[in-house]
C-alpha positions as CSV (number, residue, x, y, z in Angstrom):
1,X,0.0,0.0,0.0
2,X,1.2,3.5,-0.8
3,X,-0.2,6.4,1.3
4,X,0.3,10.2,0.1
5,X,-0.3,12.8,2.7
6,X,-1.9,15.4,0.9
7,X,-3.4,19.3,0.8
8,X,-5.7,20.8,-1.5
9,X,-7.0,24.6,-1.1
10,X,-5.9,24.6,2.2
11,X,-7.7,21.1,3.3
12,X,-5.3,18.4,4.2
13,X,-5.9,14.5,3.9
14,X,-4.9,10.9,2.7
15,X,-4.6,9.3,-0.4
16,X,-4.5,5.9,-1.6
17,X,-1.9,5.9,-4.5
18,X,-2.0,2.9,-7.3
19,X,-0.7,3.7,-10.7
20,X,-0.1,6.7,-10.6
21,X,-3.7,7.6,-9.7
22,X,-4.5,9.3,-6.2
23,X,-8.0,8.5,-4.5
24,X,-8.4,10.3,-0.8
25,X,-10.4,11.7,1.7
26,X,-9.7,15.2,3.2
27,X,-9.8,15.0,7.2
28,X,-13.0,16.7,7.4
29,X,-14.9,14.0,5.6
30,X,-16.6,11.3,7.0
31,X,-14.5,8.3,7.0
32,X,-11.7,9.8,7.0
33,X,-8.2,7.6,8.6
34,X,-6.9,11.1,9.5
35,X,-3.2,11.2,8.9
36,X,-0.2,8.5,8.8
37,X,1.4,9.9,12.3
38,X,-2.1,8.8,14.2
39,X,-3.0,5.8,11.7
40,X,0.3,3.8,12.4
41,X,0.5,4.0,16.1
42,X,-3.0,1.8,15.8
43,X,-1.1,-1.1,14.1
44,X,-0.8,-2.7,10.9
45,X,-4.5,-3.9,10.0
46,X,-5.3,0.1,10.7
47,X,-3.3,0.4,7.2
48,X,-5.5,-1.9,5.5
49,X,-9.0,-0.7,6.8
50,X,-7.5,3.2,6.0
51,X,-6.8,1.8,2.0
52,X,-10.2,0.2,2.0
53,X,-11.8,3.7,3.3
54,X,-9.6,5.5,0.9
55,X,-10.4,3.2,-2.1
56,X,-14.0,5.0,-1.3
57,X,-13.0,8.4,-1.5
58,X,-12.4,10.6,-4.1
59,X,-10.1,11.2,-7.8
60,X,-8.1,13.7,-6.1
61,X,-5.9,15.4,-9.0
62,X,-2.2,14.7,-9.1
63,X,-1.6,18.2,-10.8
64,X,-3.3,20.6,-8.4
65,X,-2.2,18.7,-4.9
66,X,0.8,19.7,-2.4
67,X,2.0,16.8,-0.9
68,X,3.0,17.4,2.7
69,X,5.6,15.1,4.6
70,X,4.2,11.7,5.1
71,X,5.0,12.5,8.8
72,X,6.1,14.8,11.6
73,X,8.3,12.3,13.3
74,X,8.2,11.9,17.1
75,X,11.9,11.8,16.5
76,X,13.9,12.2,13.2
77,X,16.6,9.9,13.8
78,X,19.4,10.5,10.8
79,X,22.4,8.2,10.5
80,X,25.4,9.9,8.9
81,X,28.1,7.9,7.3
82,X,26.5,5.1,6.7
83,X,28.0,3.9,3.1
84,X,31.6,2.7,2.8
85,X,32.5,5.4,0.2
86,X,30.8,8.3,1.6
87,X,32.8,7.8,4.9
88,X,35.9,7.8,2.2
89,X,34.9,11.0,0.3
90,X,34.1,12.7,3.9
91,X,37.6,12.5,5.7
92,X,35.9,10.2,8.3
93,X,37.1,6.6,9.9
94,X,34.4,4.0,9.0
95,X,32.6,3.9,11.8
96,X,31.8,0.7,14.3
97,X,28.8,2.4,15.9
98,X,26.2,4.2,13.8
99,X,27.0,8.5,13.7
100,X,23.4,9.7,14.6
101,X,21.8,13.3,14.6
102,X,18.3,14.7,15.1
103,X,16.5,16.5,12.6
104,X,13.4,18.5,13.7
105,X,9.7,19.0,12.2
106,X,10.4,22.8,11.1
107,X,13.0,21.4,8.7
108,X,10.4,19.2,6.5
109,X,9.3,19.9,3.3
110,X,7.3,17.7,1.2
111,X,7.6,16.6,-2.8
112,X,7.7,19.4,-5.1
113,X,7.9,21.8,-2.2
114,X,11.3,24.1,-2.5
115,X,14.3,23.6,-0.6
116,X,15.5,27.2,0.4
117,X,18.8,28.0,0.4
118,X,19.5,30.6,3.4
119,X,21.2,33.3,3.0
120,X,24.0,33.2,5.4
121,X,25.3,30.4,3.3
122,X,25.9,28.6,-0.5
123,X,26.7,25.6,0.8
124,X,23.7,24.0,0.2
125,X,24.2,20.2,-0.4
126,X,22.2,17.1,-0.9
127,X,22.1,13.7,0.3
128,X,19.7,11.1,-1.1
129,X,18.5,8.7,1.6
130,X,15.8,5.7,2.7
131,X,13.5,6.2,5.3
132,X,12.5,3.7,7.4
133,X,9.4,4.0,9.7
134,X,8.8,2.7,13.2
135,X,5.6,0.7,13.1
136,X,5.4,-0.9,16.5
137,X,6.8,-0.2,20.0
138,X,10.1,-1.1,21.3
139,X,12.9,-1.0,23.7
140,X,16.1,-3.6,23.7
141,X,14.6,-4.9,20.5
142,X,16.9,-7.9,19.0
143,X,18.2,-7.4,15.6
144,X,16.4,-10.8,14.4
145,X,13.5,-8.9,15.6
146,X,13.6,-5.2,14.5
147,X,12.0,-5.4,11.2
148,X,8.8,-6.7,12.8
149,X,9.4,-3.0,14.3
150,X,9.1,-1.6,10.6
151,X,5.8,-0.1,9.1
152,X,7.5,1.0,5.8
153,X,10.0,3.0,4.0
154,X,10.1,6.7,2.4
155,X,12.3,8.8,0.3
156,X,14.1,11.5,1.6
157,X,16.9,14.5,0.5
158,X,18.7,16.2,3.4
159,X,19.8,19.1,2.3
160,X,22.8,19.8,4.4
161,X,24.0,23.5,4.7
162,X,28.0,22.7,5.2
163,X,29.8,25.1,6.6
164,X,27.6,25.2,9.7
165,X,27.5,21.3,9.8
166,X,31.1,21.4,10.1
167,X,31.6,24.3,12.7
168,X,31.3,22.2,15.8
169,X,31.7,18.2,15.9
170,X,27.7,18.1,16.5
171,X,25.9,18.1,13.1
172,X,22.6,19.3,14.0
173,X,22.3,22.9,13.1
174,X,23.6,22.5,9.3
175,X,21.2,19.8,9.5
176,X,18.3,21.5,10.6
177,X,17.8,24.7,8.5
178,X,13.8,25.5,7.6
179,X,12.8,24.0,4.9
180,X,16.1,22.1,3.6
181,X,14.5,18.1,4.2
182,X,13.0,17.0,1.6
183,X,10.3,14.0,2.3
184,X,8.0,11.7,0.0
185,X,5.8,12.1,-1.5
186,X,4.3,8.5,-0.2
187,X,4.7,6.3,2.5
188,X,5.4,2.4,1.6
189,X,3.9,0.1,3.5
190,X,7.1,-2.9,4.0
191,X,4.6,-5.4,2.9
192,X,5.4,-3.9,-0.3
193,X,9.4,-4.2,-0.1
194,X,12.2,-6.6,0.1
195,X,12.9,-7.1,4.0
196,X,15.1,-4.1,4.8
197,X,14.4,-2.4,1.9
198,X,17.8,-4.0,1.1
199,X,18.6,-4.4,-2.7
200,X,16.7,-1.0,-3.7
201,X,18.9,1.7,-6.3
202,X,19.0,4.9,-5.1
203,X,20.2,7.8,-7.4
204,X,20.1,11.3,-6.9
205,X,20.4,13.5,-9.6
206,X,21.0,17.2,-9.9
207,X,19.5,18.9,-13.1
208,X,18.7,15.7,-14.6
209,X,22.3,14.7,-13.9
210,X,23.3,12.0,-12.0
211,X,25.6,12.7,-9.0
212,X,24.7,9.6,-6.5
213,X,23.9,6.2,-7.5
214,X,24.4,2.8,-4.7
215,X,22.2,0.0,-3.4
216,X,20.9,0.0,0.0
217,X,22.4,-3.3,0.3
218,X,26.1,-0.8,0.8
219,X,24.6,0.5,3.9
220,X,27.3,0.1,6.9
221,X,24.3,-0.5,9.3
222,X,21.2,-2.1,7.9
223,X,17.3,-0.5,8.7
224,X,17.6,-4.1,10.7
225,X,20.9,-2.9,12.7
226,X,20.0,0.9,13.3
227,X,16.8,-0.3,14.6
228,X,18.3,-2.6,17.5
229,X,21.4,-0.4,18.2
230,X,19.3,2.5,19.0
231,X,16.5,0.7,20.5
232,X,19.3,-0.1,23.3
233,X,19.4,3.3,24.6
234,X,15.8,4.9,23.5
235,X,12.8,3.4,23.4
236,X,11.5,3.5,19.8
237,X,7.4,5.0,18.9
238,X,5.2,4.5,16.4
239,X,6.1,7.2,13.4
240,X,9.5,7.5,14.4
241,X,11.5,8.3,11.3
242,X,15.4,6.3,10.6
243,X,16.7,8.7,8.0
244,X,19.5,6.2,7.3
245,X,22.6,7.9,5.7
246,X,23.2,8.7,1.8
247,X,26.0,7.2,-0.7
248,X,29.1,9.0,-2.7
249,X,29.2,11.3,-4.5
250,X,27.6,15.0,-2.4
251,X,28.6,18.4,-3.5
252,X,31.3,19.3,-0.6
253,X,33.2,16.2,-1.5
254,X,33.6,17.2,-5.6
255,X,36.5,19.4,-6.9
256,X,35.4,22.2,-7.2
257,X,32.5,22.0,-4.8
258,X,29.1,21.1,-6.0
259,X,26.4,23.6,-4.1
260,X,23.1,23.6,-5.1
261,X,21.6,27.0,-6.3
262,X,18.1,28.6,-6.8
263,X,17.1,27.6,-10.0
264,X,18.3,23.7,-9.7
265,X,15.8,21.1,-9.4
266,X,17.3,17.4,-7.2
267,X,15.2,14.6,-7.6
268,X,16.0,11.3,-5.9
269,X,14.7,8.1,-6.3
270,X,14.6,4.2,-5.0
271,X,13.3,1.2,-6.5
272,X,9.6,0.1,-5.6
273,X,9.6,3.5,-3.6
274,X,9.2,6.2,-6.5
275,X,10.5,9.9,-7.1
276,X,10.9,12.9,-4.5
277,X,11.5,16.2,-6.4
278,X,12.2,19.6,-4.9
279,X,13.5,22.3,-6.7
280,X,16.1,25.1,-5.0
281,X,15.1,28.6,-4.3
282,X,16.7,31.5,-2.2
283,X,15.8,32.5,1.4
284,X,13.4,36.0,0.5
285,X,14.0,38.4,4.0
């Protein structure tokens, strides 16, 4: 199942997406599942009653709709350095224990939105990544186990603002500019996946050029891994988000540098998961 959260004129719902073809219900209609952050913390048959509800709705038009982030994220867990070459291309020691950072809600943006570029910086980069989604409850959870943990997998770009990433040894304010993570547009259900998403091409282009391209089976710590290691220490919640870590090949590590600019338009996409596109535009005041 693929879930799009979605707003029209200012009224925001759910959509059922299959071929291309959205059919929804806005939140103020009868029948409607509400939205993915309360629909998965009430288990995995609320997925199928919310497509059989949403199968009901309405043709919602693909060309007039804003897709919003598929969720808010109790917390935005995002693992940096999680592919053999990007450690490489970053200066950094492979790590043996996975390098985590928060994002925060203000920093979403959903498909097709613009990423803005602020302006006390140029160093505006991108990072294609997988999202995984916490389905179920958990503390201590095993590895063998942690997938059971998993409600499904998302797209995401996180536009990382570099010289203020690198000003202290704590990433989280180059991380967490407004409007610089990109997220979407739908939500997979894992039914609909390889266990682990594992397998899965993911390729970022800039302009229509390509300037990452790995599987997620390179990932240093697999969805299966992050989930257990940090379920050690924290105890994981429905619609928590694993932002887990982008391949080779950003802008900072290119000679000359490779910033993205207003004007540019990044896409990146993964197998079975589809497309997220945002274009770049300039902070305005």
């Amino acid at each position: 199942m693929r879930f799009a959260r979605i707003q029209v004129n200012g009224r925001s719902g759910l959509a059922l997406e299959k071929d291309g073809q959205l059919t929804g219900l806005f939140d103020d209609e009868a029948g409607s599942p509400g939205s993915l952050d309360a629909l998965v913390a009430r288990g995995p048959e609320a997925f199928h009653r919310a497509a059989e509800s949403l199968k009901r709705g309405h043709a919602i038009d693909a060309k007039t709709v804003s897709y919003l982030p598929p969720f808010r994220g109790q917390k935005i867990l995002c693992v940096g350095l999680n592919y053999v070459d990007h450690s490489k291309e970053s200066g950094y020691a492979l790590p043996d224990y996975p390098t985590v950072f928060a994002r925060f809600a203000t920093s979403l943006l959903g498909h097709k939105e613009a990423i803005v570029r602020p302006q006390s910086s140029v160093q505006l980069d991108f990072e294609g990544e997988l999202v995984a989604v916490i389905g179920k409850r958990g503390h201590k959870i095993a590895e063998g186990e942690a997938l059971g943990h998993v409600a499904g997998y998302s797209i995401f770009n996180d536009g990382s603002i570099r010289d203020f990433q690198h000003r202290t040894p704590q990433w989280t304010v180059g991380k967490n500019f407004d409007r610089t993570g990109g997220f979407g547009p739908t939500f997979v259900t894992a039914d609909e996946l390889p266990p682990g998403a594992v397998g899965l091409t993911l390729e970022t282009k800039l302009n229509g050029e390509t300037v990452q391209k790995a599987s997620t089976s390179d990932m240093v710590f697999s969805v299966a891994k992050l989930v257990s290691i940090l379920s050690q220490a924290m105890t994981l919640e429905p619609g928590d988000v694993f932002v887990t870590g982008t391949p080779s090949g950003v802008g900072a590590a290119r000679k000359p540098p490779l910033w993205m600019k207003a004007g540019d338009v990044c896409t990146v996409s993964i197998d079975k998961l589809g497309v997220l596109e945002n274009r770049i535009v300039d902070e305005v005041g």
